[in-house]
N, C-alpha and C positions, 0 to 999 in steps of 0.2 A: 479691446486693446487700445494701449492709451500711444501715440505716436507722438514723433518731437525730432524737431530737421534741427540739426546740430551743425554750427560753424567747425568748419576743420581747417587745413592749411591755409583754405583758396581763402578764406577772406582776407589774409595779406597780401595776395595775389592779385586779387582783384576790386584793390583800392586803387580811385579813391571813392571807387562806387560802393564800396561798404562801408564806411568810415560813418554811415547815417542808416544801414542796415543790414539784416544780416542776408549770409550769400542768399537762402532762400527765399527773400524778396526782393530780388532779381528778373527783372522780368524777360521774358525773351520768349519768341514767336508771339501768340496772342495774351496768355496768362503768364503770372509771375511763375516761379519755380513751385512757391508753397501753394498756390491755387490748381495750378496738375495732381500733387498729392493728394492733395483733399478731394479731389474728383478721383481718383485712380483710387483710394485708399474709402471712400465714403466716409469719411475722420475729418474732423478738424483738427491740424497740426497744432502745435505750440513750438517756441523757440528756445532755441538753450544756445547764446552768444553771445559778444561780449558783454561785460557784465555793463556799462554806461550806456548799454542798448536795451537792457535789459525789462528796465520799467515801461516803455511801449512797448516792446514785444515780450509778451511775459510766459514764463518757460510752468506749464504743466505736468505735476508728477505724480503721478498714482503708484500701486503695488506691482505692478504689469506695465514696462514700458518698452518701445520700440524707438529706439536712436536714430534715424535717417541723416546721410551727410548731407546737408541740405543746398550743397552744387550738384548731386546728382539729379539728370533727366530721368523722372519715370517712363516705363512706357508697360505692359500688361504683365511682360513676363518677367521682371524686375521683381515686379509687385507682389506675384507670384510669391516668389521666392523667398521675400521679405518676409510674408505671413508664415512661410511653414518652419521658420525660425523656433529652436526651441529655446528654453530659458537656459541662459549663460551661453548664448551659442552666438555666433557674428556671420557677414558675409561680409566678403573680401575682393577686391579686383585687382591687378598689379600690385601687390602689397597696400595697396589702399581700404580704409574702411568703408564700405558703403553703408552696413545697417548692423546692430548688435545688440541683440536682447535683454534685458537685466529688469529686478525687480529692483526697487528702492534702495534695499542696502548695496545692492552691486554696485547701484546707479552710482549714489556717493563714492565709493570705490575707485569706482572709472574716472568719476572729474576730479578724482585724488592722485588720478596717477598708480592707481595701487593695486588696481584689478589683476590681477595675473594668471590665474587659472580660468580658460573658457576656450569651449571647442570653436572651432575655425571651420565656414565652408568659402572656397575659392568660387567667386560665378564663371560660369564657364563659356558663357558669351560676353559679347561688348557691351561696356557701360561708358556714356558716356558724362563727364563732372566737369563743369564751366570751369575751369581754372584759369584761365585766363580774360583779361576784359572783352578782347577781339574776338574770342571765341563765340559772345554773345550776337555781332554782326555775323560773321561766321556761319554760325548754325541755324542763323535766325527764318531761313527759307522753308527747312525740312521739320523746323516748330512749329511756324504757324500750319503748314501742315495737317502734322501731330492732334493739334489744338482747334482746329478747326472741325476735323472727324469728332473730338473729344467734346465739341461744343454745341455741335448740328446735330448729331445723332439723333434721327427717332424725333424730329423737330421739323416745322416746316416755316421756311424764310417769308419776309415779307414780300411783295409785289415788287417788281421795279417799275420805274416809272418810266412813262413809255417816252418820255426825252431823252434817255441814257442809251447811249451806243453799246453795244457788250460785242465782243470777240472771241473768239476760243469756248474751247469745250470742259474747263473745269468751273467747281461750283463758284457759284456769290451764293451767301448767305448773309439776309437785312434783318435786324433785327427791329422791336415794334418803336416806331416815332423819328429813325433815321428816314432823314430829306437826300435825295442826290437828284439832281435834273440839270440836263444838257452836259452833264459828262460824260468822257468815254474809258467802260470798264474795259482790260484787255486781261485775260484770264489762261492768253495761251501757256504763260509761265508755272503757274499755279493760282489756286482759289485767293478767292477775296472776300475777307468777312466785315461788317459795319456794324455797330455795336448802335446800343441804346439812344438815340436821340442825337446822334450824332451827324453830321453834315458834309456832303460834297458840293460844293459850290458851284458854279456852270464855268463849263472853260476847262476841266482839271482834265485832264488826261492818267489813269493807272495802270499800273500794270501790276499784275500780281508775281508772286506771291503776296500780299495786303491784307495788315487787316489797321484799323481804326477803332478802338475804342470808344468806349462809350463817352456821351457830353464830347465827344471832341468834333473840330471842323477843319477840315480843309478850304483853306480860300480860293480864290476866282483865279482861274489859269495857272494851277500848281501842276508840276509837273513831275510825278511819283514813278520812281525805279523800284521793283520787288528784289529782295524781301527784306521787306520795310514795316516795321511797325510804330501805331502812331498810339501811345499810351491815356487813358483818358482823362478830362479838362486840359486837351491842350489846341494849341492853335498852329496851323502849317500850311506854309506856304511858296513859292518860290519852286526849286529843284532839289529833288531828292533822292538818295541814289543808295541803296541796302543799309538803312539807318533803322535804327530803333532806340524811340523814346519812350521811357518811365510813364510822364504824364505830369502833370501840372504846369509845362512847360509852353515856351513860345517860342517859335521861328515862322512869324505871321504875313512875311515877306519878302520879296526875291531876292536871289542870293543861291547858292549852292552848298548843298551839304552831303558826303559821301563816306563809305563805312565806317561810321560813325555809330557811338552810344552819349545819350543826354541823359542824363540822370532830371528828380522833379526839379519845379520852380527852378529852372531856368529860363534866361529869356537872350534870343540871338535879335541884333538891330537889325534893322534897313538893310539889305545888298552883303552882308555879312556871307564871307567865303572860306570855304576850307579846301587845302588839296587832299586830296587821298592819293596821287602817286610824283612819285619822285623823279625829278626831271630827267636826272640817270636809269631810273626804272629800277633800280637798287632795292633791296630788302629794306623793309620801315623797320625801324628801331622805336620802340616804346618805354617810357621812362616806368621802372619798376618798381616798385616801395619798397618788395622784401627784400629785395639785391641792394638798393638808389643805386641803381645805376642802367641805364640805358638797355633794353636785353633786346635781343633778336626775335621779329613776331614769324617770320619766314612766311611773309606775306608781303605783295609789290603794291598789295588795295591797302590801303588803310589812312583812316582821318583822323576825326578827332572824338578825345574822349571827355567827358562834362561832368563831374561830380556836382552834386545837389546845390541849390541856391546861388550857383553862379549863373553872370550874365555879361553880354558882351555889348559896347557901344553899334553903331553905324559904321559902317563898310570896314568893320574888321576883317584881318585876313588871319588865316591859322594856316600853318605849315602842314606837311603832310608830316601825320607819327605824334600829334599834340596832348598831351594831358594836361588838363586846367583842374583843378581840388577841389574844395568845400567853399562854397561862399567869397569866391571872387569877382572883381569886377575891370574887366579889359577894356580896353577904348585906345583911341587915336590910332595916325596913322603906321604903317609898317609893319613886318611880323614879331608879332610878341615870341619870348623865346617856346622851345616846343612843352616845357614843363613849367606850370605856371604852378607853383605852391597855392595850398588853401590861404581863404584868407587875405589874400593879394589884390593891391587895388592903382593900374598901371598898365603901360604896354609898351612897346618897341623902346619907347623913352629911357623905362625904368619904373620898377614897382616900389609901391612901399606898402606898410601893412595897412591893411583894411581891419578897422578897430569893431568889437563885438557889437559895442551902442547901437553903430551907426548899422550893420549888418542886420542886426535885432528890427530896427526900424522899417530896413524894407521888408523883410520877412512879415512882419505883423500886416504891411498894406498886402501885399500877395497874397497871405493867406486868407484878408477879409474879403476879398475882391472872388475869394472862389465859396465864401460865405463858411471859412473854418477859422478856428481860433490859433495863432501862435502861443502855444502854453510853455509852463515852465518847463515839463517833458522838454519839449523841443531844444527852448534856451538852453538845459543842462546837454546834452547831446552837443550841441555846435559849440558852448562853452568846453567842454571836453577835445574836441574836435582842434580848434582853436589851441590847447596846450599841447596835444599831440601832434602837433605839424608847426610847432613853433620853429625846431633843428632847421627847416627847408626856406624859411624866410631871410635868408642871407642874401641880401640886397647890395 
């Protein structure tokens, strides 16, 4: 069976973290969206989403295919279900589509808008589909989780090292070449996983729910609130509080950050702060792309959200409820407003546009520094990126 996680509504939803991919490479607990499938499904996915996303993530079609919405969490009995799919037949949840069967000629069909005859099953338990950014801090405890059983299974962890304090009764799992000495793990919350080669530096104090990716480091006297995930090649440091980063990113020093998503290649300065609640204790309001306008998350936690290749100067502060876009860069002092368009290059002061050259440029040093290439992929992506968020640049 040939599978393929398809963009559906959310990825409007959940810009401006799609804007550079699709919903199912989204990561949240320990694995992306589309690396649960692939494990759950014994398959490797393909994508079928926008089409300017298209040529890095390239959509595979055979005679036999299976549509996955690719905001949906798997979990065994999903899965299930998905398989015993017949041809021309779909699964449904609140009128939403989760998964729908078609050979080739349907397939065209369907992304014609023209399918119209195919039986319907309703799931009859809860699914649950990222539709929202927040959702991603949110859910992010009972993923790693999830992702942690789906990871350890039938597997046996590395040693810890006998400097590291441990507390509580759920697992750590180390995998081969992670260093941690003279931290302390605490586990009363939930398990803690440490990926490949990756490091806890002396001094950090965690607490799980946690897990840390691979090639990534936590610095000296960081101090980790679960459930936090720290996405791999990245660097962390300072205070952290139910955050989850993508990966290629930095916040290498003190400073606070809390329910919170960082999309890759970003990087937070020095002493860089965010609130995550509101001096009134008020519901946060989040700026929304499909609405532009401000919607209600009916949440009192909530920080800040990071789209791809932005970055922020030294002792920036960020309001509580912020979205920053694709490829900005904030600095100086005072709170920049809580929606910072892609692109944007400015703070409290006033922004002006941040020109693709100049953006191209640090892109290419970030990505040599992690020993990858900025390609033309890439540049047509942000160059896209860049015309679709031009509307939001009114300065």
């Amino acid at each position: 069976m040939n599978y393929i996680l398809f963009d559906g509504t959310e990825h409007f939803s959940l810009l401006p973290l799609t804007y550079t991919r699709p919903v199912a490479e989204i990561r949240i607990g320990i694995l992306k969206i589309s690396e649960k499938w692939n494990r759950y499904l014994n398959s490797t996915c393909s994508f079928l989403t926008e089409a300017y996303l298209q040529e890095k993530f390239p959509v595979h079609i055979e005679s036999d295919n299976v549509l996955i919405n690719g905001a949906l969490l798997p979990n065994e009995d999903i899965t299930e279900q998905i398989k015993l799919l017949k041809p021309q037949e779909s699964l449904t949840y609140n009128q939403t589509l989760l998964a729908i069967r078609l050979d080739e000629a349907h397939l065209n069909l369907f992304l014609e808008g023209q399918l119209e005859q195919y039986s319907n099953t309703e799931y009859d338990s809860e699914a649950q589909l990222v539709a929202h950014t927040w959702d991603i801090f949110s859910w992010n405890g009972e993923e790693i989780e999830a992702d942690f059983d789906l990871i350890t299974k039938n597997r046996h962890s590395q040693s810890i090292n006998s400097t590291v304090q441990v507390v509580g009764d759920a697992p750590i799992f180390i995998e081969e070449g992670a260093q941690l000495t003279f931290c302390t793990l605490n586990t009363t919350n939930g398990p803690i996983y440490i990926g490949k080669d990756a490091e806890i530096m002396e001094g950090s104090s965690i607490r799980g729910p946690f897990a840390l990716c691979d090639h990534s480091t936590v610095k000296m006297g960081a101090k980790i609130y679960g459930p936090t995930t720290i996405g791999p090649e990245s660097k962390i440091g300072g205070e952290l509080n139910n955050v989850v980063v993508f990966g290629y990113s930095n916040k290498a020093h003190d400073g606070f950050l809390g329910n919170s998503v960082i999309g890759e290649w970003c990087n937070l300065g020095a002493d860089s702060n965010n609130s995550n609640l509101k001096n009134n204790y008020a519901e946060v309001r989040l700026w929304d792309y499909k609405t532009e306008r401000f919607a209600k998350t009916g949440l009192q936690f909530c920080g800040l959200i990071m789209g791809d290749h932005s970055k922020c100067g030294i002792n920036t502060m960020f309001n509580t409820g912020t979205v920053v876009g694709v490829s900005a860069n904030i600095f100086g002092s005072g709170f920049p407003r809580n929606f910072v368009p892609s692109f944007s290059w400015g703070g409290a002061a006033g922004f002006t546009e941040y020109k693709t050259d100049k953006a191209f440029e640090v892109a290419e040093k970030v990505f040599k520094r992690r020993s990858l290439t900025f390609d033309d992929i890439e540049k047509q992506i942000l160059n896209h990126v860049f015309d679709l968020t031009q509307k939001y640049r009114k300065y």
